[in-house]
N, C-alpha and C positions, 0 to 999 in steps of 0.2 A: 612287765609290760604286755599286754595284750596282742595278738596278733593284728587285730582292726587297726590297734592306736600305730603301732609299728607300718602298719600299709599307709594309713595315712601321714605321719612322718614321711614316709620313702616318695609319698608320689609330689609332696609338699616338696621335698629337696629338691626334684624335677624337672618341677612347675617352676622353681626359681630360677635353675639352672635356664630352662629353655627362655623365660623371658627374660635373663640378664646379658643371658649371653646370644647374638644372634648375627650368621650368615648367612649374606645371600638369602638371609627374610627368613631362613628355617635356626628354629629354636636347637640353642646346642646341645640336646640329648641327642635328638634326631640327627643331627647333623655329624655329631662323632659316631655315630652306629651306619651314616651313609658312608664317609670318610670311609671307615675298617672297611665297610663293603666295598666301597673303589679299588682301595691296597690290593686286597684277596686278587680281585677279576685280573689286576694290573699284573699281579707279580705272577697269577697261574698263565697269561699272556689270552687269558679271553675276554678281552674288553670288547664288547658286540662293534664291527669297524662298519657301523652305520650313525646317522643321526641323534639315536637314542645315546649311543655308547659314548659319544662324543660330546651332546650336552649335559649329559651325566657327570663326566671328567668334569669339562669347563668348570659348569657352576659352581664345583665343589671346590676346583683349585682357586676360582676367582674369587669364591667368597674365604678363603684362608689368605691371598695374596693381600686381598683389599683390606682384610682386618688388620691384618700385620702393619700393611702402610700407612693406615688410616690411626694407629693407636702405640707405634713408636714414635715417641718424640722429633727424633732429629729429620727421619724419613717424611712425616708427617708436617712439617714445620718447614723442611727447606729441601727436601728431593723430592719433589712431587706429590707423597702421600700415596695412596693404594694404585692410583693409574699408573707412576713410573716404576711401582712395584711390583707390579704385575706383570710387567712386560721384561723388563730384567731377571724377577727372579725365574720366570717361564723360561727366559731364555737360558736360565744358569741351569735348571736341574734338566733341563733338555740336554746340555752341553755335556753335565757331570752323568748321564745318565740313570737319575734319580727317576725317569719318568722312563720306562722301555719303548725302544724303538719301534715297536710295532703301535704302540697306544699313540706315539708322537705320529706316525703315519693317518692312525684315523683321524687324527686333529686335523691335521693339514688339509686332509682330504675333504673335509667338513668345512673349514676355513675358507682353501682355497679355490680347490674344482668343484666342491657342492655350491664356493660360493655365498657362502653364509655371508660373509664381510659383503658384497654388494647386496645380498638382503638387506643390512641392515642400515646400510648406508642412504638405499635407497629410501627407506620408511624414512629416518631422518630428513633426510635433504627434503622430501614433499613435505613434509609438516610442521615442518622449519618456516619453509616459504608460504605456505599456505597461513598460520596461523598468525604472520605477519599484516599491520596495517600497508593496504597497497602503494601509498600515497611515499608512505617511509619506504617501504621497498623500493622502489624506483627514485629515490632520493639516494638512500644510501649505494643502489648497483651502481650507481653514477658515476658518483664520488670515490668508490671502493676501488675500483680496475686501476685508474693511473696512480693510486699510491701504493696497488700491491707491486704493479710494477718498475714503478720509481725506487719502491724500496730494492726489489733485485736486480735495478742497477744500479745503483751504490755499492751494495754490498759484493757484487759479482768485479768490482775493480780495488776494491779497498781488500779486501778477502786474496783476490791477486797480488795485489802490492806485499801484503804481508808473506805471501809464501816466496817473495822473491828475495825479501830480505832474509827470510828464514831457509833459502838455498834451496829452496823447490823449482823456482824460477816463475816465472810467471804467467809463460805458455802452459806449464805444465800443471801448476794449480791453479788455472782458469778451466783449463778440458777434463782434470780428475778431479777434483776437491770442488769448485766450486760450481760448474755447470752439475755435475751430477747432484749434488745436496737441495741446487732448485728444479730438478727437470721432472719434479713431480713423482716419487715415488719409483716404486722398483718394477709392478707389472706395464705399468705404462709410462715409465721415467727410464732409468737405467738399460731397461734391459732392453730396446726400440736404440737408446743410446749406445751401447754396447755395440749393438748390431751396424750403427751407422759409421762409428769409429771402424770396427775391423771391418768391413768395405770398403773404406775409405785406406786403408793402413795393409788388406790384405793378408790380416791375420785374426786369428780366433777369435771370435765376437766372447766367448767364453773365458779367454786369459783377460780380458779388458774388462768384463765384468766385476769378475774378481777383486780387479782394481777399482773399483767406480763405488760397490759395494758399503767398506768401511764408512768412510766419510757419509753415506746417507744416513746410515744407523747411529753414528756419534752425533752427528748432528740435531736427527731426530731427540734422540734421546735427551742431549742438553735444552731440546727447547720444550720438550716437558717438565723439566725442571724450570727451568726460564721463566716459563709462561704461569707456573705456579707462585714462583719469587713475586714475579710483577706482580699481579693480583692482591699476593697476603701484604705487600709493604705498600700497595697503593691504594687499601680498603677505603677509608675516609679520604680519599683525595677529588680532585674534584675534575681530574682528567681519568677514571673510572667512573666508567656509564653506566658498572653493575650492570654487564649483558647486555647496552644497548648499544648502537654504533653508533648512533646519528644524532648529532646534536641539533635541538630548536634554536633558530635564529637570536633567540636571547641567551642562549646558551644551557638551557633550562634543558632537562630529561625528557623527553619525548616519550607518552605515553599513550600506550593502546587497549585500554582496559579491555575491550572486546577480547585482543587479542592473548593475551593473560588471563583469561578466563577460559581454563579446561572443560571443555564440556563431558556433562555428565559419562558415567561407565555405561555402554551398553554393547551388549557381547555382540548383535547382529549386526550393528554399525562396525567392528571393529574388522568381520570378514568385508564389509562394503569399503570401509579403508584402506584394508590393504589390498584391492582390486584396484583403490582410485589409486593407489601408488604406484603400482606395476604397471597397470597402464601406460604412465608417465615414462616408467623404463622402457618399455615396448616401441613408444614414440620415440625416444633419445635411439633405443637401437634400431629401429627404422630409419631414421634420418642417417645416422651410422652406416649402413648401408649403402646406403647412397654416395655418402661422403663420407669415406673410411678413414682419412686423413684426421678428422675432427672427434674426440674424443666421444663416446655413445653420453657418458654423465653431463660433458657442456651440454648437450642436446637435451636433454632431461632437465637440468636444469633451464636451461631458456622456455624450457616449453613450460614448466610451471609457475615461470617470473611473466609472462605471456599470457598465461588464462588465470594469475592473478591479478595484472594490472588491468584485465578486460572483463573482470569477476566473469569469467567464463563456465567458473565450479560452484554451484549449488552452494548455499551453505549447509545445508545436511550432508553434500560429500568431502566437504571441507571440515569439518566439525567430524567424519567417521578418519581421513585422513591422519588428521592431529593427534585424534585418541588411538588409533592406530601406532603410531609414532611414539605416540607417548608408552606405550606398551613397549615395546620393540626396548625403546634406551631404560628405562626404568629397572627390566626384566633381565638384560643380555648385555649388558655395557661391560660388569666386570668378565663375565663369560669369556667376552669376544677380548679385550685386552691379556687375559692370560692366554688364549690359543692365540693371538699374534708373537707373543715372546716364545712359548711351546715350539712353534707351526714356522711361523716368518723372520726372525734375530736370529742370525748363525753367530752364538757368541764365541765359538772356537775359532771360524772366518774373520772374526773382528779383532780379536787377540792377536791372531796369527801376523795381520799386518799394520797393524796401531802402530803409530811411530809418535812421543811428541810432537814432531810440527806439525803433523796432522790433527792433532787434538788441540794446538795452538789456534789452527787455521777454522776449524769447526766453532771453534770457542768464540772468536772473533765474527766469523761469519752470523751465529745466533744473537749476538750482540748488537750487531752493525744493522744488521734488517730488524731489529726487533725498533732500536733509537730511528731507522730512518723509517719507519713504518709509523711509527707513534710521530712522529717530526710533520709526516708529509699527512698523516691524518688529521694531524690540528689543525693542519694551513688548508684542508678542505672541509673543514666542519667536523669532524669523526671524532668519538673520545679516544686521545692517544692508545690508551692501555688496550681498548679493545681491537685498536687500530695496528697496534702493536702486535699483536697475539695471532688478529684473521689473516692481516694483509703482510705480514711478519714474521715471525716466529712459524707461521704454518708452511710458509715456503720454506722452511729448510725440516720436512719432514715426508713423511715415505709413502705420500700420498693418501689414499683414503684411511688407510691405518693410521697414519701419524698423525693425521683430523683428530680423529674419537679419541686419540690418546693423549693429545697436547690442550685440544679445548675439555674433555674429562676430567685432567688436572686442573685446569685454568678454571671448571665450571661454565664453561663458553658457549654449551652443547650448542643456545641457537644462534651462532653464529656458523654452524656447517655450511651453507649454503654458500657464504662470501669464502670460505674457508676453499670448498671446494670449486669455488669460481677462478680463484688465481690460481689452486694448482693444476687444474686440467687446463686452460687457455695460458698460463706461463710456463706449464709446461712445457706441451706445444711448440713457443714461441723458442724455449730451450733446445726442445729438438731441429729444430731447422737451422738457429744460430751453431750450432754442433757439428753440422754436416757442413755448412759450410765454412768454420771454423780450424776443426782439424787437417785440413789438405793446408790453413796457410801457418797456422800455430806450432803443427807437430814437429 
């Protein structure tokens, strides 16, 4: 055999490999020669603890997490597929020390005080709403609030009741299991709650934490699974709106072809997009400012459902927004789901205080909002499933993370914006009943 015919053989085997096999959109030759280069940097402890070092990591663990869930059967079929696999197995080789402690420090750090996660949140949540017909929008805000909240109170007294027969009692799995699993997440759920309890009680805002902790992440985590279940077993049904919320008075899909329709790729619109995003944060944390009580994303949110129903944004910077957005999740969705399990799931924390009635009561809880979410969405027009999932299932998860990871699984993405309208404003509404809760419950 010839050396030519040989070279061609080799690059032929390659070229198969890289187009059969593919993550994270890079061909698997490249991909296992990136991989071994992670290892090395990982295991000699010089993984650069900047930006670069850290989307380096991500993509590569996201796109091995996502393949895995995405192409075993039973994970694939009924635990979520690559989103609740990503975020578990992050969480397990963080735990087992598979990943070093210094690489898991630059995650976080990228994560949470760089902030990545409200980057990315934010591009969402704009072009979510933006790329919405207005008319639907302000039909479905309408209609969405009293069922997200209807649904968390039902479940916030049925979720009680069960931990009472289960010997928790029912003061006590209303203040720890069930207010924390709706109070919106951990940076602005828990840990605000935390702080209000031991004021309130005169002891460690820290030792209460701890406790409030489990139940968010179990919770979360079941309704990534949940909100996948619902989905693959209600494909053909006809209370799945396939992504949409709001039902036409004949009960027919509500369509926005405008709105469905990507606008073209253009690199200079995509810097003017995500200007017009930030912006919109700038505004929510301005108003924040002013009024520190109210969450900075409600404001950002209102401010975008506000200059869409008054078409106040161009459609050229409406159209750089979207594509902007569309960038952001397309590119960074698995990234950001593996540095949440890496960065954010203490799964040794969770271990350490898992009890069954607590995984009873979790269990019950994702169940119970999930039916009276879907219940209370029919009776207002909304397609149950997706009613289920926004106004539902998303309240018992860990705030803007548990968003991108439960509708990721569920396929939901544009439903962010109703996603993160109940959990910051029932949030909220969590913390106050909290404070003034504990002095007569505990």
């Amino acid at each position: 055999m010839s050396e030519e015919t040989q070279t061609s053989q080799d690059a032929g085997l390659f070229s198969k490999i890289e187009s059969k096999l593919q993550l994270a959109g890079v061909g698997g030759v490249a991909f296992i020669l990136m991989a071994v280069l992670l290892a090395a940097v990982m295991s000699l402890h010089i993984l650069p603890a900047n930006i670069p070092g850290a989307m380096f990591a991500l993509v590569l663990l996201g796109g091995v997490f996502f393949y895995i869930g995405n192409h075993t059967p039973i994970l694939k079929s009924y635990l979520g597929g690559g989103s609740a696999f990503a975020v578990v197995a992050g969480s397990a080789m963080a735990a087992l020390g598979w990943v070093p402690k210094d690489s898991v420090t630059t995650i976080k750090t990228f994560i949470s005080t760089g902030n990545f996660l409200e980057f990315y949140i934010v591009a969402l949540i704009t072009s979510a709403i933006l790329k919405m017909d207005r008319k639907l929008l302000l039909k479905s805000a309408v209609r969405f609030l009293p069922v997200a909240f209807g649904a968390m109170i039902i479940s916030f007294f049925v979720v009680s009741l069960v931990g009472q027969l289960l010997g928790l009692g029912f003061n006590h799995t209303a203040l720890y299991v069930s207010f924390p699993m709706m109070a919106g997440g951990i940076g602005a759920g828990i840990v605000p709650l935390s702080s209000i309890y031991g004021h309130a009680l005169h002891t460690s805002a820290g030792n209460i934490l701890n406790q409030l902790f489990p139940s968010v992440v179990l919770a979360n985590l079941m309704a990534i699974i949940g909100s996948s279940l619902l989905v693959k077993f209600t494909t053909k049904s006809k209370a799945n709106g396939q992504g949409k919320l709001l039902k036409a008075g004949d009960g027919e899909i509500v369509e926005d072809k405008k709105a469905e329709k990507a606008p073209a790729l253009n690199y200079e619109q995509m810097l003017t997009g995500m200007m017009v995003a930030l912006s919109f944060y700038l505004v929510g944390t301005l108003f924040n400012h002013f009024v520190p009580k109210i969450n900075a994303f409600a404001f950002l949110i209102l401010a975008v459902i506000i200059a869409k129903a008054f078409n106040l944004v161009p459609k050229h910077y409406e159209d750089s927004a979207v594509m902007f957005g569309n960038l952001i999740v397309s590119t960074t969705t698995q990234a950001l789901l593996a540095g949440i399990g890496l960065a954010l799931v203490d799964m040794n924390k969770l271990l350490q205080t898992l009890s069954w009635q607590l995984v009873v009561c979790a269990f019950v809880s994702v169940v119970t909002i999930a039916i009276a979410g879907g219940f209370l969405g029919k009776l207002f027009g909304l397609y149950p499933v997706e009613s289920a999932i926004s106004a539902g299932m998303i309240n018992n998860s860990m705030g803007g993370t548990g968003n991108v990871a439960v509708l990721s699984a569920s396929d939901r993405m544009g439903l962010i914006a109703f996603a993160q309208m109940g959990n910051r404003i029932g949030g909220a509404i969590i913390l106050i009943l909290g404070g003034i809760l504990i002095t007569v419950m505990h």
